[in-house]
SELUMPA-17777 format. One record per residue: residue number from 0; x, y, z of N, C-alpha, C in turn. Coordinates in Angstrom, 3 decimals. Atoms other than C-alpha are relative to their C-alpha. Last residue first. Layout:
<sites>
> NUM, X, Y, Z, X, Y, Z, X, Y, Z;
...
</sites>
This chain:
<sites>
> 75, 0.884, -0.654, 0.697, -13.500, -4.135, -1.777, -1.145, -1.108, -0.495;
> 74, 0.952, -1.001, -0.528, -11.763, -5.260, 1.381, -0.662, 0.892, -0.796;
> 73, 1.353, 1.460, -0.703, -10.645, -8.980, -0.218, -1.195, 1.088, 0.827;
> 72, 0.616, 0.389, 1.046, -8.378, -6.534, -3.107, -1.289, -0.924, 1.201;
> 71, 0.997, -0.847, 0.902, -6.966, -4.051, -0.628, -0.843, -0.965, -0.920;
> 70, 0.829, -0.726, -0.540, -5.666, -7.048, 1.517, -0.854, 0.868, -0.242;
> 69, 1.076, 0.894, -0.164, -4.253, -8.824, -1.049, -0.858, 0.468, 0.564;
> 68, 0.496, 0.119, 1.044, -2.293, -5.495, -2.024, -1.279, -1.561, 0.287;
> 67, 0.184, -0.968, -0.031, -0.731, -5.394, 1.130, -1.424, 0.515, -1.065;
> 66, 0.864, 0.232, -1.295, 0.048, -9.007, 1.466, -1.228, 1.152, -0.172;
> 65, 0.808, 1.037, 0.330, 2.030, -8.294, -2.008, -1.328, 0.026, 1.163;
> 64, 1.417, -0.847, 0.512, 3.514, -5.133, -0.074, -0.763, -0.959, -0.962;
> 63, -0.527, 0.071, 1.189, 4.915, -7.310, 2.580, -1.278, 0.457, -1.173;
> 62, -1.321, -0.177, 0.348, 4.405, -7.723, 5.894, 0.723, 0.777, -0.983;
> 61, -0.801, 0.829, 1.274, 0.945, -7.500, 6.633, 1.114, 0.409, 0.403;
> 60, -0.410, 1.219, 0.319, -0.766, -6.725, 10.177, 0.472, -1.280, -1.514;
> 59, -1.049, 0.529, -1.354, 0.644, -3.748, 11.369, -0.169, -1.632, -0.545;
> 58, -1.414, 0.572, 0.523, -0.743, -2.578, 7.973, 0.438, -0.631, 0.809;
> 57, -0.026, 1.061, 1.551, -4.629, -2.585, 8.930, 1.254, -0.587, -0.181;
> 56, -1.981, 1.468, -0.861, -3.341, -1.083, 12.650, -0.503, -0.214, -1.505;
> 55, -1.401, -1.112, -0.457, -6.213, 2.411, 11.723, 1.309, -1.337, -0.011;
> 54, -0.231, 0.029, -1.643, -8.873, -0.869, 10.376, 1.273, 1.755, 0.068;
> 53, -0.683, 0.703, -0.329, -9.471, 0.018, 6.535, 0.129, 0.598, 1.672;
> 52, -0.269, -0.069, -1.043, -12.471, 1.528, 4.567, 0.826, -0.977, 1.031;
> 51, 0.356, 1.233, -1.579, -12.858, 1.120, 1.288, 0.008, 0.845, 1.323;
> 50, 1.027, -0.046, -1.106, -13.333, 3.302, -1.832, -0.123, -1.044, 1.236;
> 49, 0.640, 1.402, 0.432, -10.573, 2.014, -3.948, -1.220, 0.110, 0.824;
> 48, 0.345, 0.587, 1.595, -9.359, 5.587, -4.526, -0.248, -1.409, 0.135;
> 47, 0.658, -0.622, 0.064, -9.992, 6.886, -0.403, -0.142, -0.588, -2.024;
> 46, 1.385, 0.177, -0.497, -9.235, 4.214, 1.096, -0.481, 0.840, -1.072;
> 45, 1.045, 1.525, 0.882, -5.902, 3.298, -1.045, -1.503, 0.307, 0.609;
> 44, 0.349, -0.219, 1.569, -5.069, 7.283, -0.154, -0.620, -1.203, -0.996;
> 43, 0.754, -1.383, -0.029, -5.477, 7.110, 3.555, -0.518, 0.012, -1.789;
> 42, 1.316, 0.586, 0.050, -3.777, 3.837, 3.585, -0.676, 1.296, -0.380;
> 41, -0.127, 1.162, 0.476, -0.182, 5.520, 2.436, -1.763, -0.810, 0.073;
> 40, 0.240, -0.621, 1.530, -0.662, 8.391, 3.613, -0.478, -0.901, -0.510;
> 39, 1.259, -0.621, -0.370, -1.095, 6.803, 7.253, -0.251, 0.053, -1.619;
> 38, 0.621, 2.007, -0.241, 2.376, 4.103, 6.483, -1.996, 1.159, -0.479;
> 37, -0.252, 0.215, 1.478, 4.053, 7.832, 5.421, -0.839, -1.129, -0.656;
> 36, 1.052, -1.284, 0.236, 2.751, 9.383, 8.937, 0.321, -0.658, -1.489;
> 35, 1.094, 0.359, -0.242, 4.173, 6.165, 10.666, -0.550, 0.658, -0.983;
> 34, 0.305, -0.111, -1.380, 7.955, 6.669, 9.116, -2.128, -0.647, -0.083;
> 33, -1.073, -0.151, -1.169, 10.275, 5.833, 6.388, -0.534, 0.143, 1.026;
> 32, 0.486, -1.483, -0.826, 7.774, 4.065, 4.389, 1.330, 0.118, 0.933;
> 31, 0.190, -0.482, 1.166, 9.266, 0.950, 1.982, -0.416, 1.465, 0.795;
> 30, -1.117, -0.270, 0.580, 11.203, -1.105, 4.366, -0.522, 0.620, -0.910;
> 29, -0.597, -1.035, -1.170, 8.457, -0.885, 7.133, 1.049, 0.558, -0.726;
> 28, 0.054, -1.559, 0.261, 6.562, -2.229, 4.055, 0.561, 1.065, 0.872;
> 27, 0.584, 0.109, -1.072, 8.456, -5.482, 3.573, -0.474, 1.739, 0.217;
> 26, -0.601, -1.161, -1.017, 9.332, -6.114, 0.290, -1.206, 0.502, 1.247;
> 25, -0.374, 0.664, -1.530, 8.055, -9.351, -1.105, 0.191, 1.026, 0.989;
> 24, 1.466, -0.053, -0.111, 6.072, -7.424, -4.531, 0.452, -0.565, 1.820;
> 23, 1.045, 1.214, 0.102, 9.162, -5.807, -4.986, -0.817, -0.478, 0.978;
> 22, 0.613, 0.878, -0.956, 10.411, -1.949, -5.180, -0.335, -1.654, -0.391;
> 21, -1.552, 0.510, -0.434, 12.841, -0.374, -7.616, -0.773, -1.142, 0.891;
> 20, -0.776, 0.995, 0.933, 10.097, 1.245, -9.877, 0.669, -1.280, 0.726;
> 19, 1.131, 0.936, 0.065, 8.864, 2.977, -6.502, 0.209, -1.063, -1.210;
> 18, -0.315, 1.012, -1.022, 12.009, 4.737, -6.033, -0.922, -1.330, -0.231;
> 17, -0.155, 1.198, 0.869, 10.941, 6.893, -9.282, 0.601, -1.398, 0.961;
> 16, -1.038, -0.462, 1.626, 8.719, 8.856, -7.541, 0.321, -1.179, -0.400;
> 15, -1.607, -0.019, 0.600, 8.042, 8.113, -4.043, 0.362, -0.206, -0.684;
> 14, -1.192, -0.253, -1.250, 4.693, 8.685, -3.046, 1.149, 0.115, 0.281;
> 13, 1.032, -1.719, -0.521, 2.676, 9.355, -6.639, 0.937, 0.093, 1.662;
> 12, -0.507, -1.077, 1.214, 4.788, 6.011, -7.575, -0.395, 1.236, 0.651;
> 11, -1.118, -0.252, -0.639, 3.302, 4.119, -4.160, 0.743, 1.097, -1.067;
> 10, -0.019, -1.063, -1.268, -0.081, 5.200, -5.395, 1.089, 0.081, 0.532;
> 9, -0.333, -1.691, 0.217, 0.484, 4.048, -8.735, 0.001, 0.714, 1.458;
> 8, -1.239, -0.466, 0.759, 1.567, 0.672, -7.756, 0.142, 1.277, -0.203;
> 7, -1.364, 0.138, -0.983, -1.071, 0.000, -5.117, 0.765, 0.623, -0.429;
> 6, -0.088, -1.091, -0.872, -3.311, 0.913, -7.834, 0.507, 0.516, 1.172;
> 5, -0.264, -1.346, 0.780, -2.234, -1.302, -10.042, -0.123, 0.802, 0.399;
> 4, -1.285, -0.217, 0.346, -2.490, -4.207, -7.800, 0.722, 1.107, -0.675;
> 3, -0.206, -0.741, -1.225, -6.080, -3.414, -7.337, 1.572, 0.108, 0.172;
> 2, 0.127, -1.487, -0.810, -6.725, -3.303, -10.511, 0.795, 0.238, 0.700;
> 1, -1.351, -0.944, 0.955, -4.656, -6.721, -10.988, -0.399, 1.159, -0.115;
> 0, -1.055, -0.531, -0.848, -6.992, -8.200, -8.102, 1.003, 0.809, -0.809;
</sites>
């Protein structure tokens, strides 16, 4: 899972700069995207570098970008 954790990390970095530093693993991700289209990017880009494929709702149902990250690691 610490890949996959890592790649969470860089991808949020690559999305918002140095904001992403600031983040933790509890934070809730409505509190990390400002909108839907940011939540989209956001999977769009773990599908496409961890090669998966995720539900369209995937996020609706974590909280928190830990969760977030579990999730990428049980769908590869």
């Amino acid at each position: 899972m610490s890949d996959v954790k890592e790649i969470v990390q860089q991808t949020l970095r690559e999305m918002l700069g140095e904001e992403a530093d600031k983040l933790e693993p509890n934070m809730k991700l409505k509190d990390v995207f400002l909108d839907s289209l940011d939540m989209l990017e956001f999977k769009m880009r773990l599908e496409e570098t961890l090669d998966i494929e995720l539900k369209f709702d995937a996020f609706e149902t974590v909280g928190t970008l830990r969760e977030a990250t579990c999730k990428m690691a049980t769908a590869r």
